[in-house]
MIKOLTOR-82752 format. One record per atom (N, C-alpha, C): residue in one letter; residue number from 1; x, y, z. Coordinates in pm, whole numbers, always signed. Atoms other than C-alpha are relative to their C-alpha. Example, Ala and Ser with C-alpha at 12.3 -4.5 7.8 and 13.67 -1.06 7.14 Angstrom:
<rovexs>
   tornu   rodren        u        v        w
       a        1      +89     -119       +0
       a        1    +1230     -450     +780
       a        1      +90     +120       +0
       s        2      -82     -119       -6
       s        2    +1367     -106     +714
       s        2      -77     +109      +73
</rovexs>
This chain:
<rovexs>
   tornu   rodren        u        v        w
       x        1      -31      +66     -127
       x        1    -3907    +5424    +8278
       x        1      -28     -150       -8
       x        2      +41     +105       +7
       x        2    -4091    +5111    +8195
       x        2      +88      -88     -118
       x        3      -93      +46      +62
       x        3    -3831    +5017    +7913
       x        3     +132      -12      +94
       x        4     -110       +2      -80
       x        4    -3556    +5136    +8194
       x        4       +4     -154      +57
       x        5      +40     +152     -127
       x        5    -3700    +4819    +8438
       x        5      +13     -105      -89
       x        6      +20      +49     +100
       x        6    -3757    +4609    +8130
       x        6     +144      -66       -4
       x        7     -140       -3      +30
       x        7    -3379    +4662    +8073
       x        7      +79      -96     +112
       x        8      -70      +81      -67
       x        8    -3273    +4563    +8397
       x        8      -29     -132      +33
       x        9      +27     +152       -3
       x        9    -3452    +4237    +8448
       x        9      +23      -79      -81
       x       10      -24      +62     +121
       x       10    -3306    +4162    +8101
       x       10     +105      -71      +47
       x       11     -153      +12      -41
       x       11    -2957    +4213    +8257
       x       11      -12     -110     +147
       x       12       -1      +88     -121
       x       12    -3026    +4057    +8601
       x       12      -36     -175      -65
       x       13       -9     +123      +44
       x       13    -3130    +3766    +8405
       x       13     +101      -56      -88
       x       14      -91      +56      +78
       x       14    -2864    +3722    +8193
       x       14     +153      -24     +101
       x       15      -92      +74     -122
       x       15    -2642    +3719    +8507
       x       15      -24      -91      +71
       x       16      +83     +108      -55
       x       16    -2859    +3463    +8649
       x       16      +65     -133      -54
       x       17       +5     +125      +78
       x       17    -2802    +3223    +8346
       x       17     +171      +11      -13
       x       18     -130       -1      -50
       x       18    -2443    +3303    +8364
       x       18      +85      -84      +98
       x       19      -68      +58     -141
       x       19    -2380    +3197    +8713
       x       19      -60     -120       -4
       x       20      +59     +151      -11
       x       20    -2604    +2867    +8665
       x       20     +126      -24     -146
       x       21      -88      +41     +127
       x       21    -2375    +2811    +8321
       x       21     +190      -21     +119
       x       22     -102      +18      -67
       x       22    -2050    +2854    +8601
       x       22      +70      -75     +100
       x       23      +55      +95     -119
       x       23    -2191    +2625    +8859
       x       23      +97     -103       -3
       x       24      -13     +135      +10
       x       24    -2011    +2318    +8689
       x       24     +124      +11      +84
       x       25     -157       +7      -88
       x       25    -1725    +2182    +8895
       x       25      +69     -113      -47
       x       26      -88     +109      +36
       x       26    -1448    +2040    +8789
       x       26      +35      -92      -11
       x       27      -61     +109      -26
       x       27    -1369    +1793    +8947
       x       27     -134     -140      +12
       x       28      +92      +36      +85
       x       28    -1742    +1660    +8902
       x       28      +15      -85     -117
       x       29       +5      +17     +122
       x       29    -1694    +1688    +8550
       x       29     +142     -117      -18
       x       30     -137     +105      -17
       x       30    -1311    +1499    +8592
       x       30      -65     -157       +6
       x       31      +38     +119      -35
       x       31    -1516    +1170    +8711
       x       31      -55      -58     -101
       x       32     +129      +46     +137
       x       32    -1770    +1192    +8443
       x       32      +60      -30     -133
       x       33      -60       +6     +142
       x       33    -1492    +1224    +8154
       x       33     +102     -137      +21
       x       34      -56     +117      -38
       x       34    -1288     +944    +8331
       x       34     -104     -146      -83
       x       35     +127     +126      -19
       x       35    -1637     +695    +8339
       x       35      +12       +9     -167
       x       36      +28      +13     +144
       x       36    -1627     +796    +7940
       x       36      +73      -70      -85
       x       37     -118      +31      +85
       x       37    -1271     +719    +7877
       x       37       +9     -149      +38
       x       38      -27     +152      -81
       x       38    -1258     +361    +8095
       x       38     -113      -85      -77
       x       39     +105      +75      +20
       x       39    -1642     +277    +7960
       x       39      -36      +26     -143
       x       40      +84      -47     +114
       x       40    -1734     +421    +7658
       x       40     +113      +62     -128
       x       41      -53      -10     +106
       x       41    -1438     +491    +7453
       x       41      +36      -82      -84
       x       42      +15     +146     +138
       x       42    -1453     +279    +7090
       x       42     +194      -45      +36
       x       43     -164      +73      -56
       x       43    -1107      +35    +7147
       x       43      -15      -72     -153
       x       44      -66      +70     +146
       x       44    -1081      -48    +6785
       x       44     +139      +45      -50
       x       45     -104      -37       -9
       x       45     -786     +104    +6766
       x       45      +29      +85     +119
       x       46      -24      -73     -137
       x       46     -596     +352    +7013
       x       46      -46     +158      -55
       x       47      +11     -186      -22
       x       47     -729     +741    +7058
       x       47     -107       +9     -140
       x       48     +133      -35      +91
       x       48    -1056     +677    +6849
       x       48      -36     +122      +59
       x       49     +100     -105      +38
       x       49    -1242     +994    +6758
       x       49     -116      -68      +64
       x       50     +158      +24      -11
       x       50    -1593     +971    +6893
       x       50      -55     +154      +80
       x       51      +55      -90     -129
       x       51    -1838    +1250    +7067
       x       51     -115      -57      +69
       x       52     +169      +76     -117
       x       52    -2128    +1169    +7342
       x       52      -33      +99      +40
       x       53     +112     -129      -57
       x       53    -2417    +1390    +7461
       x       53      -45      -61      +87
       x       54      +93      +65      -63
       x       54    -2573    +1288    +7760
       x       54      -66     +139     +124
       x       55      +71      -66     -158
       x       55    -2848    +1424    +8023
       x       55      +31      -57     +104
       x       56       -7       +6      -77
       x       56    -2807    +1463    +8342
       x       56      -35      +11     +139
       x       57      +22      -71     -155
       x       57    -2922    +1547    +8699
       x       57     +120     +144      -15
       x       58      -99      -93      -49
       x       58    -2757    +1882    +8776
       x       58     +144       -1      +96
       x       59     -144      +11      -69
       x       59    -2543    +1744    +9049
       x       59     +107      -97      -21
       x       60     -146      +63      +28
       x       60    -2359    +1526    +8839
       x       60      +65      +64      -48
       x       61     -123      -87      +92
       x       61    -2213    +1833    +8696
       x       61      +29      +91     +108
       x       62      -68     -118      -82
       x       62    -2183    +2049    +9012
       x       62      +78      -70     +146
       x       63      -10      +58      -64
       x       63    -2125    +1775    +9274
       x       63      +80     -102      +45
       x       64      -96      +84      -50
       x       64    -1788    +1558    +9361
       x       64      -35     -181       -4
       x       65      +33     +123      -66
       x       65    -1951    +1273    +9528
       x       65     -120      -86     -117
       x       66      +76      +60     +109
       x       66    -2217    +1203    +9246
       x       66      +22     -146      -49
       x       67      -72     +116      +53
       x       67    -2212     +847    +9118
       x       67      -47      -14     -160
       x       68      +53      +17     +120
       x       68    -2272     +896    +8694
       x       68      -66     -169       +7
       x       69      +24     +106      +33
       x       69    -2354     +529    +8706
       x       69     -155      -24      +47
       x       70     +152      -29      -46
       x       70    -2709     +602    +8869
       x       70     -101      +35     -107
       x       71      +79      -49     +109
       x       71    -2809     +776    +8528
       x       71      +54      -83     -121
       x       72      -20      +90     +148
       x       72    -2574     +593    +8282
       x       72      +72     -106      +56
       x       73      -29     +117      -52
       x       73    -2479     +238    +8395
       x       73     +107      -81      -43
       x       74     -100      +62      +84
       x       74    -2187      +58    +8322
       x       74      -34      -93     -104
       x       75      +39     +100     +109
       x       75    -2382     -205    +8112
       x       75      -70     +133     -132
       x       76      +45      -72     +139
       x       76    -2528      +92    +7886
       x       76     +133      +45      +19
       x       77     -119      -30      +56
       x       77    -2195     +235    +7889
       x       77      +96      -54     -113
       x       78      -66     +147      +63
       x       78    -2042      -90    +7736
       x       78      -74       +2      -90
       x       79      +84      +26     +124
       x       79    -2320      -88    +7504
       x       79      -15     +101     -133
       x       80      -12     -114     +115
       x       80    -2276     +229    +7358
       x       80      +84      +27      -47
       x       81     -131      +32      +12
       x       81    -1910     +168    +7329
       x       81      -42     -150     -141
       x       82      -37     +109     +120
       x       82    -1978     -176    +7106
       x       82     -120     +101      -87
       x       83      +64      -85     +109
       x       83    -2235      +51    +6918
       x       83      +64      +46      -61
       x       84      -58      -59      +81
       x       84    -1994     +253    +6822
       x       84     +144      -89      -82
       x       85      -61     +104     +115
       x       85    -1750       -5    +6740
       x       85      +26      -71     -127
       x       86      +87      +43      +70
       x       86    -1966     -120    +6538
       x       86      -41      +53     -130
       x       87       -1      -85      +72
       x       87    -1946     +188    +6346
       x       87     -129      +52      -13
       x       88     +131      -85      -28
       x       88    -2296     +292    +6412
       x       88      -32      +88     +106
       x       89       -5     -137      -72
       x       89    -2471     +541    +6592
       x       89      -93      -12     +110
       x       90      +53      -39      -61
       x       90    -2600     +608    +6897
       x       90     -119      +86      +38
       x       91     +136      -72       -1
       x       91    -2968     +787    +6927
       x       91     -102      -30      +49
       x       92     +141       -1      -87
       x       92    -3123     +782    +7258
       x       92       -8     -151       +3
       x       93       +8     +125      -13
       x       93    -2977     +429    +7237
       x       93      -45      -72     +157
       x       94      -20      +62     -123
       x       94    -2991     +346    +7639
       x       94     -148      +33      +71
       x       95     +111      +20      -66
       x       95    -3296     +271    +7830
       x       95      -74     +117      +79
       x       96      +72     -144      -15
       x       96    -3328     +618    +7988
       x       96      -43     +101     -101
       x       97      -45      -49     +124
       x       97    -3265     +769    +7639
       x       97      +55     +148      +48
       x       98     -124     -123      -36
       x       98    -3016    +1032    +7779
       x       98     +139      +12      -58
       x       99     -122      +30      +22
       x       99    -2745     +961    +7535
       x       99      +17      -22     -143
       x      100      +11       +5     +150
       x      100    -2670    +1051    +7168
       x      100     +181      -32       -8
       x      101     -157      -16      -21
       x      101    -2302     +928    +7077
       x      101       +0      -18     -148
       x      102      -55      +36     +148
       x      102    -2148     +896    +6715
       x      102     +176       +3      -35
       x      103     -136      +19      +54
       x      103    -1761     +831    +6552
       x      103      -23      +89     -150
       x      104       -2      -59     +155
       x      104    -1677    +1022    +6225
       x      104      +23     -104      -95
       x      105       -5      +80      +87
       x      105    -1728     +885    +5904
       x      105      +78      +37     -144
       x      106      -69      -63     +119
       x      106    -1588     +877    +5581
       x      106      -57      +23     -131
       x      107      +91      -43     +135
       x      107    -1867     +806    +5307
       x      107     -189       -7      +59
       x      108      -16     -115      +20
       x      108    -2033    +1043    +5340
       x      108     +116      +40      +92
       x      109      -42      -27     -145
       x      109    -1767    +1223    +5555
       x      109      -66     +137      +30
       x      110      +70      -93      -62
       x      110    -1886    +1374    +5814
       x      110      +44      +28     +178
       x      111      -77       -1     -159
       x      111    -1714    +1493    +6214
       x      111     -126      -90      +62
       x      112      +58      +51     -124
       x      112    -1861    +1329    +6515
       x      112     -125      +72      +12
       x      113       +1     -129     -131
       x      113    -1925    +1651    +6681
       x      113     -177      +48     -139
       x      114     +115      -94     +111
       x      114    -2144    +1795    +6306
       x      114     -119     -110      +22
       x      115      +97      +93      -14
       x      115    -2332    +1473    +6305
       x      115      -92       -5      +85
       x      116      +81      -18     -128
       x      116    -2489    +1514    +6648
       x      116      -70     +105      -20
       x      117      +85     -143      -28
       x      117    -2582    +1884    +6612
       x      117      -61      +21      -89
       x      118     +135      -45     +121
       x      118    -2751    +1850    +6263
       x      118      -79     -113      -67
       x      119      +83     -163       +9
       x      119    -3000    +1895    +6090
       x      119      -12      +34     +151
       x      120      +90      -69     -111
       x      120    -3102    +2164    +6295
       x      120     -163       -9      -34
       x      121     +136      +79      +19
       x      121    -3426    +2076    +6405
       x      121      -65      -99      -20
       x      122       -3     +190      -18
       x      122    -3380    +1681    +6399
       x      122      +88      -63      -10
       x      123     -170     +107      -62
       x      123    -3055    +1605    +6519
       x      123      -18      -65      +73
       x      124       -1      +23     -144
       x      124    -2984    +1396    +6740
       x      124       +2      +79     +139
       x      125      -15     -101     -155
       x      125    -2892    +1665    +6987
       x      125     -197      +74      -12
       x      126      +94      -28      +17
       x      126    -3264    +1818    +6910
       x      126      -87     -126      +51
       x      127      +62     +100      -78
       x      127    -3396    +1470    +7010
       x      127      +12      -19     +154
       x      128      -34       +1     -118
       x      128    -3205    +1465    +7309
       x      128      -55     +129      +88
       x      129      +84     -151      -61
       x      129    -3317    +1849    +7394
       x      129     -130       -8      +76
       x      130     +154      +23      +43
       x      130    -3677    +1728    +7333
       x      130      -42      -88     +145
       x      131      +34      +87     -150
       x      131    -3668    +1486    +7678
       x      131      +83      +45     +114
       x      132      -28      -41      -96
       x      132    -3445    +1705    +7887
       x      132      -86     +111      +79
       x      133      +71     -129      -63
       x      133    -3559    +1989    +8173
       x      133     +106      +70      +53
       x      134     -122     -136      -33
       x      134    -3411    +2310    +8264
       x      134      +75      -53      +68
       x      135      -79      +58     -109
       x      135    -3298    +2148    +8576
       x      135     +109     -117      -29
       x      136      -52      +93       +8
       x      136    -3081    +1904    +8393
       x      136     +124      +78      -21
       x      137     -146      -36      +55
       x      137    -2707    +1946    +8290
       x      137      +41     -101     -160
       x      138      -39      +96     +126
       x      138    -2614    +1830    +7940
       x      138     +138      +55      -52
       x      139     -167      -31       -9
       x      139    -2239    +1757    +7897
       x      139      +37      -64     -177
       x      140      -41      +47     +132
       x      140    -2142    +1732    +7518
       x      140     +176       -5      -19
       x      141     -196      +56      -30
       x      141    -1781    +1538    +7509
       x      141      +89      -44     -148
       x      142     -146      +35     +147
       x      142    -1490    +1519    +7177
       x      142      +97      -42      +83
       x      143     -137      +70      -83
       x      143    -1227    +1283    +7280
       x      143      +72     +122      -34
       x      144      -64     -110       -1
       x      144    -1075    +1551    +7061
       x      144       -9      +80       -3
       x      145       -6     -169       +0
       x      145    -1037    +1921    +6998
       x      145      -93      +16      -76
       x      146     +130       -3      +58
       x      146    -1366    +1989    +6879
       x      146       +8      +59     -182
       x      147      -41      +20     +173
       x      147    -1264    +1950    +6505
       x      147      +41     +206      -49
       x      148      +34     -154      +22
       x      148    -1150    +2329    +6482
       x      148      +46      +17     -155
       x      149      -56       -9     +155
       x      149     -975    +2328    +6138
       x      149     -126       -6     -112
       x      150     +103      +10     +127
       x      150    -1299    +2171    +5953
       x      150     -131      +43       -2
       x      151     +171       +0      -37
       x      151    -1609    +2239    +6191
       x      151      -17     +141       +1
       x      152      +32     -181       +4
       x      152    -1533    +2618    +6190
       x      152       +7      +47     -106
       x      153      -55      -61      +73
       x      153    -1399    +2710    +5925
       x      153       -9      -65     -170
       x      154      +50      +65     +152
       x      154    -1591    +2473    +5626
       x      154     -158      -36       -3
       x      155     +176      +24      +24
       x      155    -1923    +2328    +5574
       x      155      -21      -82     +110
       x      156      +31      +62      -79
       x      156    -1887    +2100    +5852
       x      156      -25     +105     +141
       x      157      -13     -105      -86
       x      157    -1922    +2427    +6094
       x      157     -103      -50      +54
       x      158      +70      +47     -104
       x      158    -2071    +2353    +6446
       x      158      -82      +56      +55
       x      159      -11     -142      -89
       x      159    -2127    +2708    +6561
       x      159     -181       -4      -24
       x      160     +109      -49      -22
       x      160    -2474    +2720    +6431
       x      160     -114      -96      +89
       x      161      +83      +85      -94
       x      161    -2567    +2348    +6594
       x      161      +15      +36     +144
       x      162      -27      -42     -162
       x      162    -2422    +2495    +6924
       x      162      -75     +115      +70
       x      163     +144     -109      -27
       x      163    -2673    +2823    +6893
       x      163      -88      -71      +10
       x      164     +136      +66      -41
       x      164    -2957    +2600    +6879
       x      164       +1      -61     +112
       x      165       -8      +61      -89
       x      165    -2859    +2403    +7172
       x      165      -49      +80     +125
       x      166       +9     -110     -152
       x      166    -2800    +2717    +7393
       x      166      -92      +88      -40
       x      167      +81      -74      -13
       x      167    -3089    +2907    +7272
       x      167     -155     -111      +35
       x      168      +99     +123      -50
       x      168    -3307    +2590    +7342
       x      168      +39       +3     +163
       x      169      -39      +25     -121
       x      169    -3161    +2561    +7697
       x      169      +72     +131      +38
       x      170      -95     -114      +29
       x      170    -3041    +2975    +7740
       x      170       +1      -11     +160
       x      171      +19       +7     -183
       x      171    -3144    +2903    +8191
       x      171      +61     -127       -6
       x      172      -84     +103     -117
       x      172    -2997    +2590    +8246
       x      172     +132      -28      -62
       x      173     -154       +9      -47
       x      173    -2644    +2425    +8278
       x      173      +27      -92     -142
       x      174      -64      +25     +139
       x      174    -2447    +2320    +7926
       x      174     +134      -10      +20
       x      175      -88      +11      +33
       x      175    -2147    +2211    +7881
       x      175      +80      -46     -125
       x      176      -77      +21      +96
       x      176    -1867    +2169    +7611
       x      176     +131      -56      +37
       x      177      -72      +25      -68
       x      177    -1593    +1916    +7685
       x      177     +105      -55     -122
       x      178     -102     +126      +81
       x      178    -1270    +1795    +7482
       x      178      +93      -47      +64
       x      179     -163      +60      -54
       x      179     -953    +1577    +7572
       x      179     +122      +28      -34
       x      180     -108      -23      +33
       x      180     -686    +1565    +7354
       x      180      -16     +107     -102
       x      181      +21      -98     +124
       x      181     -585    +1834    +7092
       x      181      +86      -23     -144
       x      182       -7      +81     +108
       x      182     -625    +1676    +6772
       x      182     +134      +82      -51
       x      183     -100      -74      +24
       x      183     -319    +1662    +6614
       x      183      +82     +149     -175
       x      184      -23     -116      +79
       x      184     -356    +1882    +6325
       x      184      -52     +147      +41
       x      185      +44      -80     -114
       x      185     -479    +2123    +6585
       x      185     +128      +66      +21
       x      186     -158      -66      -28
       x      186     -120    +2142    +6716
       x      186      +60      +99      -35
       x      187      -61      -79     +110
       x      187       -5    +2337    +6413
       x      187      -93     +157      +28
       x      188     +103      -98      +20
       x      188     -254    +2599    +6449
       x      188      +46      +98      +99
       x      189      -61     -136      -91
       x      189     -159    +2927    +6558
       x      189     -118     +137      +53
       x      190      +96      -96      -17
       x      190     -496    +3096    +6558
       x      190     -120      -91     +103
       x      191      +93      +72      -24
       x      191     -669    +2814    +6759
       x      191      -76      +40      +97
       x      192      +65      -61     -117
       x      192     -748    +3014    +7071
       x      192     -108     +127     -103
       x      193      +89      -39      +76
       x      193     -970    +3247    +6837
       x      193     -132     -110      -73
       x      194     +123      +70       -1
       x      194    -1205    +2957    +6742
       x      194      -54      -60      +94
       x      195      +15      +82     -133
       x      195    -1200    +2796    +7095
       x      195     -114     +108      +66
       x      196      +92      -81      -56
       x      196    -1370    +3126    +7193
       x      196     -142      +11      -39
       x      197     +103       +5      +24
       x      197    -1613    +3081    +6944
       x      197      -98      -69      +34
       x      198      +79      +61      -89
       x      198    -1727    +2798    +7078
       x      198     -106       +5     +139
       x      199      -28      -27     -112
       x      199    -1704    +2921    +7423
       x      199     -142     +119      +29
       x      200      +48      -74       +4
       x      200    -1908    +3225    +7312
       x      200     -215      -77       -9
       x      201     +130      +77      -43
       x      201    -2245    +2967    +7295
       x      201      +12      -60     +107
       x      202      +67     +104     -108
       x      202    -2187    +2689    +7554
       x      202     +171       +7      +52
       x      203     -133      -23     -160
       x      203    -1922    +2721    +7842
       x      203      +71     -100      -62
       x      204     -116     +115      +39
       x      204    -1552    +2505    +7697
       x      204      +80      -88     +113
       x      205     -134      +57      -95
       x      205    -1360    +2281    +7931
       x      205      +58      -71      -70
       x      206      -81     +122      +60
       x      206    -1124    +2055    +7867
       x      206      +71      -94     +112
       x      207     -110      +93      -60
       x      207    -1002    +1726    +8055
       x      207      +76      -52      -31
       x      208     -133      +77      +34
       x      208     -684    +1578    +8033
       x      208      +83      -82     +136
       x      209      -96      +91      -75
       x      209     -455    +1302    +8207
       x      209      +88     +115      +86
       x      210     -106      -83      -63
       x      210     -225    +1511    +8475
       x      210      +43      -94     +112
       x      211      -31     +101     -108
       x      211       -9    +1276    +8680
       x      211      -67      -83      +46
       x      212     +132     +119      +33
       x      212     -266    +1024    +8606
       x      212      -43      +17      +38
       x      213     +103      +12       +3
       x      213     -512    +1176    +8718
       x      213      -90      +64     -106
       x      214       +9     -124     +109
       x      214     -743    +1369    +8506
       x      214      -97      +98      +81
       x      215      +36     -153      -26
       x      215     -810    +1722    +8542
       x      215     -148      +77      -92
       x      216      +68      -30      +88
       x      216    -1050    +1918    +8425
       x      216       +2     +155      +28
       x      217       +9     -143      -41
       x      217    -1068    +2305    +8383
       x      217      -92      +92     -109
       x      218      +29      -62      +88
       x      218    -1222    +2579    +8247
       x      218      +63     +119     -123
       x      219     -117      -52     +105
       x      219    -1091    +2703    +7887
       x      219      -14     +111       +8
       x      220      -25     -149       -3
       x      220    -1162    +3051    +7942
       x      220      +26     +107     +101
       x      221      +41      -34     -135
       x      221    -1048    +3278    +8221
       x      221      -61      +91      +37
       x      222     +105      -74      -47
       x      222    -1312    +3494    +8382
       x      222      +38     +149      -18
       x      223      -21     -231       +6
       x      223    -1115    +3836    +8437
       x      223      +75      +28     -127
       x      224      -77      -98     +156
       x      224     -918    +3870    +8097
       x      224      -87      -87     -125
       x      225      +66      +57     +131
       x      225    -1163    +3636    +7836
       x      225     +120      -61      -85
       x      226      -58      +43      +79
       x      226     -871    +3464    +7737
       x      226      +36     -174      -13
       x      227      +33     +206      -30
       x      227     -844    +3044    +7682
       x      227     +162      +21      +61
       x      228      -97      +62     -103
       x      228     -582    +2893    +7922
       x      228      +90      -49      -97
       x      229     -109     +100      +79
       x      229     -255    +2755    +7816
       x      229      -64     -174      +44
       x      230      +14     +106      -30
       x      230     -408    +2452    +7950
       x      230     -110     -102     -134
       x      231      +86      +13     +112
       x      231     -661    +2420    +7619
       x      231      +89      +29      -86
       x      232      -92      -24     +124
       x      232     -409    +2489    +7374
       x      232      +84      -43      +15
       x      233     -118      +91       +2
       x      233     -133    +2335    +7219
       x      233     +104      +58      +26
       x      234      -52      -66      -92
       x      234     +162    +2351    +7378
       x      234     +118      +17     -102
       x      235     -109     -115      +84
       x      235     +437    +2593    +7191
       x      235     +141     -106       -2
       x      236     -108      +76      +73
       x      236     +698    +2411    +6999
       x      236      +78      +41      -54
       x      237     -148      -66      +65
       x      237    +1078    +2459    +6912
       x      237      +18      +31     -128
       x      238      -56       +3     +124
       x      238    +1216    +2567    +6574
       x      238      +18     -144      -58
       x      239      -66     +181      +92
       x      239    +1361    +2183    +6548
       x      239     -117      -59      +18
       x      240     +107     +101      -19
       x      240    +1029    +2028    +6666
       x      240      -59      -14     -173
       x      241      +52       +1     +125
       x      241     +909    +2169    +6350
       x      241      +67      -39     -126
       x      242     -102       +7     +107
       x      242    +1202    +2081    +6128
       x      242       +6     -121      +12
       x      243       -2     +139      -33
       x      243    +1208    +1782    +6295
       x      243     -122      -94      -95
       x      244     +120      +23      +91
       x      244     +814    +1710    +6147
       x      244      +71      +15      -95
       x      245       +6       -2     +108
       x      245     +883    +1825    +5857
       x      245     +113      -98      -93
       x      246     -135     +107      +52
       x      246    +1218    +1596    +5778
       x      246      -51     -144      -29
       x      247      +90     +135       +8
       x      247     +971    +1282    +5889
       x      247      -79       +1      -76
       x      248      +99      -43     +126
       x      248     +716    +1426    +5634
       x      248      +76      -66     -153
       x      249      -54       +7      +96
       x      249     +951    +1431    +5386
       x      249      +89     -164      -49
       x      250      -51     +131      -16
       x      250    +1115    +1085    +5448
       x      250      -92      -67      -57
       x      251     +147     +111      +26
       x      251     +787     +883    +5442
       x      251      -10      +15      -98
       x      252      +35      -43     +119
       x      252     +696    +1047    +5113
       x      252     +117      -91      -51
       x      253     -106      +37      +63
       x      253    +1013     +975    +4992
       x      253      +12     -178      -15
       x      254       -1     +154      -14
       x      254    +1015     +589    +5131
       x      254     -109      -71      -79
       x      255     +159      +48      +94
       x      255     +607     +541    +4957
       x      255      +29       +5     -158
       x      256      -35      +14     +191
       x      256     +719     +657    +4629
       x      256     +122     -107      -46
       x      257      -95     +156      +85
       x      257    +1049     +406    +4588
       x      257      -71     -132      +72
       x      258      +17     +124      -45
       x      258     +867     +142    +4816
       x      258      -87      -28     -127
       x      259     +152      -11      +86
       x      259     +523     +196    +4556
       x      259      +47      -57     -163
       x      260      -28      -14      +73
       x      260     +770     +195    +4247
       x      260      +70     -122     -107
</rovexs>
């Protein structure tokens, strides 16, 4: 009987941490990924790669009216933006220290997204852990599609920095946010199978531009467990692909007599 009770306060709690993990609201989160893209995205070129971790108050992730600029300020915003410019890294750079950001590199290479979550046990995200409280919300943001091709499925794999996160924080509010879907993403026909994996540690959304504004939703839906057409790429013609592949073949073709 005393294993029976045991049992259920296991379960009642794991619906608990559930419904605080569901809390976030959209349109919340819409403001907060806006403030990222206007303040804090690297402008060295167009549609830089970068990811950002930051703490939060809870009701900047469940709450409309919230103003992010109370916790992260437009002058640290700007600052963590020429940081990364800069090609360096972010770690707990801003005066509250609520804010790990990084760009991918190439020697060593290494994703954004891997960089933040390891080592386990003195990552940056482990630093950042280390000064939050239950009561906070921590929103981890990929301009793009959270590298699924290399971070799942090679040595750069995320899955086990994203268990430590959510077994460090298994009661309070987590999020997982990307924008666009990187474009070797596109191609991918199995991508809703790693999106879940994600999904299966720390709750997925994704914002995107919609009639200029941006949206934000959640990638998985509640009664069938399946990711949204709105997280995945969007299904392409026979010619789209023939089309690629003709421009593939061109370029090649143009590098070798231009090179020659």
């Amino acid at each position: 009987m005393a294993s029976l009770k045991g049992l259920v306060v296991l379960c009642l709690l794991h619906l608990c941490v559930q419904s605080i993990q569901a809390d976030v609201n959209p349109a919340a989160l819409a403001k907060m990924i806006q403030y990222f893209d206007d303040n804090v995205q690297p402008k060295t070129k167009p549609d830089v790669q970068y990811a950002i971790a930051i703490t939060v108050p809870q009701a900047q992730c469940t709450q409309e009216g919230s103003d992010i600029q109370t916790v992260f300020s437009r002058e640290d915003a700007q600052n963590v933006r020429n940081i990364l410019n800069n090609g360096e890294k972010c770690v707990l750079c801003t005066p509250s220290q609520n804010v790990i950001a990084a760009r991918p590199t190439q020697k060593p290479r290494e994703h954004a997204e891997h960089f933040l979550l390891y080592p386990i046990g003195n990552s940056p995200m482990d630093k950042l852990l280390a000064l939050a409280d239950q009561n906070s919300c921590i929103v981890f943001y990929s301009y793009n599609s959270p590298c699924v091709t290399r971070c799942i499925q090679s040595d750069d794999n995320i899955l086990n920095g994203l268990e430590n996160w959510k077994n460090i924080r298994k009661e309070a509010m987590n999020v997982f946010v990307f924008e666009k879907i990187w474009q070797k993403d596109e191609w991918r026909k199995d991508m809703e199978k790693d999106l879940l994996k994600i999904h299966a540690q720390v709750p997925l959304y994704r914002c995107d531009i919609n009639n200029n504004v941006m949206e934000c939703q959640n990638c998985v839906e509640k009664n069938t467990g399946k990711v949204i057409p709105f997280c995945l790429p969007k299904k392409k013609s026979l010619l789209f692909y023939f089309q690629k592949t003709l421009l593939s073949m061109i370029k090649r073709v143009w590098r070798v007599n231009y090179l020659s």
